[in-house]
Every structure is written in structure tokens, then in C-alpha cells.
Backbone as a ProteinNet text record, in pm:
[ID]
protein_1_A
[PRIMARY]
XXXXXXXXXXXXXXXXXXXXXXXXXXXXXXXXXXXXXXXXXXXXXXXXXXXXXXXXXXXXXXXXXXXXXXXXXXXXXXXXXXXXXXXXXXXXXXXXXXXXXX
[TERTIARY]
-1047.7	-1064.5	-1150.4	-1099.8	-1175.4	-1178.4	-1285.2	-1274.4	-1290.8	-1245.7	-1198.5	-1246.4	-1402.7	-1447.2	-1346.6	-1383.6	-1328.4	-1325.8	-1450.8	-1419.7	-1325.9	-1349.5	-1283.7	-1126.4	-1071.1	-940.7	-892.6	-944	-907.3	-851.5	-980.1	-942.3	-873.1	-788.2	-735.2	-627.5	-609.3	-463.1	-448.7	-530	-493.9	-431.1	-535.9	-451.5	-309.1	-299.1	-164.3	-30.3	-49.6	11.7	73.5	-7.9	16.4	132.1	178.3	247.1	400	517	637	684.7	672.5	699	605.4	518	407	430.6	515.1	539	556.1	593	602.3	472.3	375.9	232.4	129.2	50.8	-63.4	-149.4	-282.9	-332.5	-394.8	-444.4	-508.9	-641.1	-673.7	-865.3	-841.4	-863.2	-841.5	-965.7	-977.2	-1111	-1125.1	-1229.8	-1233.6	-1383.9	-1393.7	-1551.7	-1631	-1729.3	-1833.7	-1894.2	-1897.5	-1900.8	-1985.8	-2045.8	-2089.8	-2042.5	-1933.4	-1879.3	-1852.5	-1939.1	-1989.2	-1829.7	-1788.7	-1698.2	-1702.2	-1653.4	-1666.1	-1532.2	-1453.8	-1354.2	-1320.4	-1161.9	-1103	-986.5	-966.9	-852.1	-747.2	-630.1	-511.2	-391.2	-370.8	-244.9	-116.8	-49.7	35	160.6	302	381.6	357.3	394.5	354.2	471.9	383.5	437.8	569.4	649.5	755.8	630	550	459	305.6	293.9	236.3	234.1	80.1	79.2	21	75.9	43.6	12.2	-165.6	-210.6	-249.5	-228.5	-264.3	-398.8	-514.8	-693	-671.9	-715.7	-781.1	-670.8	-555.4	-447.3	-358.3	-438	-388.9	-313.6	-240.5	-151	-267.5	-264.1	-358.8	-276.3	-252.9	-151.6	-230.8	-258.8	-308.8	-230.8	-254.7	-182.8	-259.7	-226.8	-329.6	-430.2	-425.7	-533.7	-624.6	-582.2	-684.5	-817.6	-792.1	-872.9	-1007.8	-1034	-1213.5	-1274	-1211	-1236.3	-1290.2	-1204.3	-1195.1	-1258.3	-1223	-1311.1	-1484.6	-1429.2	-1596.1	-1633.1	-1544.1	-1542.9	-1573.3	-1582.3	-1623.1	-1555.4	-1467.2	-1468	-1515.8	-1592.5	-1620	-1612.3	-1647.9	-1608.9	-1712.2	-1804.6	-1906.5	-1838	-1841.9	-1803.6	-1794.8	-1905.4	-2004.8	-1922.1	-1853.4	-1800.2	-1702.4	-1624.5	-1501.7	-1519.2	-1624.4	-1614.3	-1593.5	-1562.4	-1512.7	-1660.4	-1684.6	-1784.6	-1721.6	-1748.6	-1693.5	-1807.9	-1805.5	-1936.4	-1837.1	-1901.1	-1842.7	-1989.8	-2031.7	-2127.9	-2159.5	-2077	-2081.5	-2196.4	-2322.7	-2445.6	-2432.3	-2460.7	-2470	-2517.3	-2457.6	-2533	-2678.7	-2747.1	-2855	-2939.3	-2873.7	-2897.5	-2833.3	-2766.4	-2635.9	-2734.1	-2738.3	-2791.1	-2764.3	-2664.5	-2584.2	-2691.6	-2716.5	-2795.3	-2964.2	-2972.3	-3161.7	-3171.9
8549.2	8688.2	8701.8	8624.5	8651.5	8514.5	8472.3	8359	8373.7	8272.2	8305.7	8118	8172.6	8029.3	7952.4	7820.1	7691.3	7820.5	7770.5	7872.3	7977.4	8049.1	8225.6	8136.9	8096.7	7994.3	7982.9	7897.9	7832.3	7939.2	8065.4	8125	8275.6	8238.5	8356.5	8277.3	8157.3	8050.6	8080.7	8030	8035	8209.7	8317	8407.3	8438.2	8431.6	8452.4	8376	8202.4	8114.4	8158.2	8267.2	8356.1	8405.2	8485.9	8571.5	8480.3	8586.9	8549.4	8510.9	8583.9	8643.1	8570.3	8426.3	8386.6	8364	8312.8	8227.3	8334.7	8444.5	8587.6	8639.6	8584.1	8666.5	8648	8696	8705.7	8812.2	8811.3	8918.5	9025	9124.8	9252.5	9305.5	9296.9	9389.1	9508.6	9607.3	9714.1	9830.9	9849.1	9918.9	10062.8	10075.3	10235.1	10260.5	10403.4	10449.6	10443.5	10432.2	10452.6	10611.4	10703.7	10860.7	10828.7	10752.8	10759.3	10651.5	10609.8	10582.6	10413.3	10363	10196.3	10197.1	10106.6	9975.2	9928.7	9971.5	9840.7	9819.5	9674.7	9645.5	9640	9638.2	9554.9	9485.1	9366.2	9292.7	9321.1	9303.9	9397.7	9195.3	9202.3	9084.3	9163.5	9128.7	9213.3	9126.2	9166.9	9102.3	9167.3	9113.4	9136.9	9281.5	9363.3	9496.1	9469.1	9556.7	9505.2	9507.4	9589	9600.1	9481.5	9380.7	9322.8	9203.8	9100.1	9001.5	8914.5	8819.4	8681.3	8579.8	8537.2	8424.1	8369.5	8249.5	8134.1	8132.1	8121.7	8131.8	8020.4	7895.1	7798.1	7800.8	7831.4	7817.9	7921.9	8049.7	8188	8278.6	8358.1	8415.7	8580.5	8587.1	8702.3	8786.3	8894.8	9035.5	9116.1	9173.6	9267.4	9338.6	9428.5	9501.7	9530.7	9524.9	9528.2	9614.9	9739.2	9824.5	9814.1	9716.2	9695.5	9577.1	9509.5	9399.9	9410.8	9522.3	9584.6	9551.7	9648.1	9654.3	9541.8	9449.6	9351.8	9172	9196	9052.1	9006.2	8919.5	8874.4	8918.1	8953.9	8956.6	8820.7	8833.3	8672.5	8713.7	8626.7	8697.1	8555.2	8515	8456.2	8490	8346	8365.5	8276.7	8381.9	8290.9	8243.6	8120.7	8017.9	8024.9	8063.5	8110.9	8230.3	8361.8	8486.7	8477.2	8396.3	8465.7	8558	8653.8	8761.4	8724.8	8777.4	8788.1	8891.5	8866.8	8939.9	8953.2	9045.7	9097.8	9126.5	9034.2	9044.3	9077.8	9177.8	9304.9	9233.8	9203.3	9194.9	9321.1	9436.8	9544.3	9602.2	9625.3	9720	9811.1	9867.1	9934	10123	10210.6	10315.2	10357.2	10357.6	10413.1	10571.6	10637.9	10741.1	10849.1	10841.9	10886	10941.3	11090.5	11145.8	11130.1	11064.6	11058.5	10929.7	10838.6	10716.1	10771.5	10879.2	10928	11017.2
13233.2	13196.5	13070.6	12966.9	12861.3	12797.2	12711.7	12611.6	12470.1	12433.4	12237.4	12227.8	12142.5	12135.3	12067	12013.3	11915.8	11789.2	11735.6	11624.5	11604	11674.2	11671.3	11692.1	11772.1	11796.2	11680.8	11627.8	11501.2	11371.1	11359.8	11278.5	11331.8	11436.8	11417.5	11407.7	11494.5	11448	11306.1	11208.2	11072.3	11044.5	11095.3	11076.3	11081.2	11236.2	11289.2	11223.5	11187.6	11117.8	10986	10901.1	10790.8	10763.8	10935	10903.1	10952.8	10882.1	10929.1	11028.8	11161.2	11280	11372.1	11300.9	11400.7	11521.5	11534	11653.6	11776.4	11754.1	11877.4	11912.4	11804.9	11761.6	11871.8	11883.2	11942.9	11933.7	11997.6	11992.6	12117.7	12096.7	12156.4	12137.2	12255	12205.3	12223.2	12151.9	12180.4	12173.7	12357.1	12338.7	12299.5	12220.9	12182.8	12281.2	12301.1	12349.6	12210.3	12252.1	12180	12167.7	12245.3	12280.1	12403.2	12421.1	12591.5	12691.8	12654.7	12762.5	12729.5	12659	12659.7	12528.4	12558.4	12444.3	12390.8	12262.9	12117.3	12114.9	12009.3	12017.5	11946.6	11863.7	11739.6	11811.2	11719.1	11765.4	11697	11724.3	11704.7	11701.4	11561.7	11564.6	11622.3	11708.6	11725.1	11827.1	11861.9	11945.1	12060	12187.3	12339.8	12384.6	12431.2	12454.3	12583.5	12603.6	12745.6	12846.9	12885.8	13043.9	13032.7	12898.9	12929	12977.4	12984.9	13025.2	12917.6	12935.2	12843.6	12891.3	12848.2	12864.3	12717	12773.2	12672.6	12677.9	12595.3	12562.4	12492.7	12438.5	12358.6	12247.1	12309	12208.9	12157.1	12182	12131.8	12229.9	12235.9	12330.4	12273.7	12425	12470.9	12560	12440.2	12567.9	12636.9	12737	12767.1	12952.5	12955.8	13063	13200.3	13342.8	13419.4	13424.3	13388.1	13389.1	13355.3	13199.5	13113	13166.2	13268.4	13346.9	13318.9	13425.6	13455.7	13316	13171.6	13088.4	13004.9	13037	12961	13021.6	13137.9	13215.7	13141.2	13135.2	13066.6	12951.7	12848.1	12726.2	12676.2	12532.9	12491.2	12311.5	12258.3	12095.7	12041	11975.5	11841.6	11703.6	11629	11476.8	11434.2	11360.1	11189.7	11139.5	11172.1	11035.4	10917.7	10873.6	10718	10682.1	10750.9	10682.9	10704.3	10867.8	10917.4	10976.9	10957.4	11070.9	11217.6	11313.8	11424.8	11511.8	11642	11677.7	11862	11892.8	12060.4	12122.7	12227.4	12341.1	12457.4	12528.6	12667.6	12733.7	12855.7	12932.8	12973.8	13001.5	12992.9	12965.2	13021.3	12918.4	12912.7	12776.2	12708.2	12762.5	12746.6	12852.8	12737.7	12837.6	12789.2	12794.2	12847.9	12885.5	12771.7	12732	12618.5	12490.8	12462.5	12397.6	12264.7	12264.6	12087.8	12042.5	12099.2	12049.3	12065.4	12097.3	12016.4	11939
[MASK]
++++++++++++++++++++++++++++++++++++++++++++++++++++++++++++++++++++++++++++++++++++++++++++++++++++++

């Protein structure tokens, strides 16, 4: 469904490891619109809701719920080494037609 390179792995492990409650932990992409329709993401540390599903990614427990599938298949999250930032690739293109982006 989705992949969470080495990198990105590693440092959200260290994240998650942080907190008290790690071991229940995992995380969530959580898509917002963009205003025309296309998806940007944030990841959400969080414990697994009662209606979700949990897979294991490169080490990390990944909740997400069936609806959310379409949305989310072929996502990709990485992590810069150099900042830590985190970056979300959707294969998804981008709408182009969408008056808010001219």
C-alpha cells in the first residue's frame, strides 16, 4: 500500500521510541485537499483507532481504515537525512485545471 523508506523508518522509530506509550504507537497520513481536489499529507503519531487496520512498513505500525486505500496506495514517505524533514509522494497528479493555482 504504502512505503516508509530506511531513512524515514528509522527516524520516525526514534520519534515514536520518545514517547511513553511507544510501544501502542504508530502512525497516520492524514490527507487534507489542497482546494482542487489533489492531496497533501501530515503524519499523525498516534494509537490505532477501534475501525482500523494495522500493518507493519519497515518496522513501523501503519493505521489506516479501508476507505482510506484509493487515497493512499502508492504513497511513498521519506526522510532528509541532513534536516529530518519528512517528505510525502501521492503518484496521484496533481489537478491541473484548478483555478486557485493561476
Amino acid at each position: 500500500m504504502i512505503t516508509i523508506t530506511p531513512t524515514a523508518a528509522v527516524r520516525l522509530a526514534q520519534m515514536i521510541a520518545e514517547e511513553s506509550d511507544a510501544q501502542q504507537l504508530g502512525i497516520r497520513l492524514v490527507p487534507t485537499t489542497t482546494g482542487c481536489g489533489s492531496y497533501s499529507y501530515s503524519i499523525a503519531i498516534t494509537e490505532a483507532d477501534k475501525h482500523d487496520i494495522a500493518q507493519n512498513i519497515s518496522g513501523i505500525h501503519f493505521f489506516y481504515q479501508t476507505h482510506e486505500i484509493d487515497k493512499l496506495s502508492g504513497t511513498v514517505i521519506d526522510c532528509d537525512p541532513a534536516t529530518g524533514r519528512f517528505s510525502i509522494f501521492h503518484p496521484r497528479p496533481m489537478q491541473t485545471d484548478c483555478s486557485l493555482t493561476h
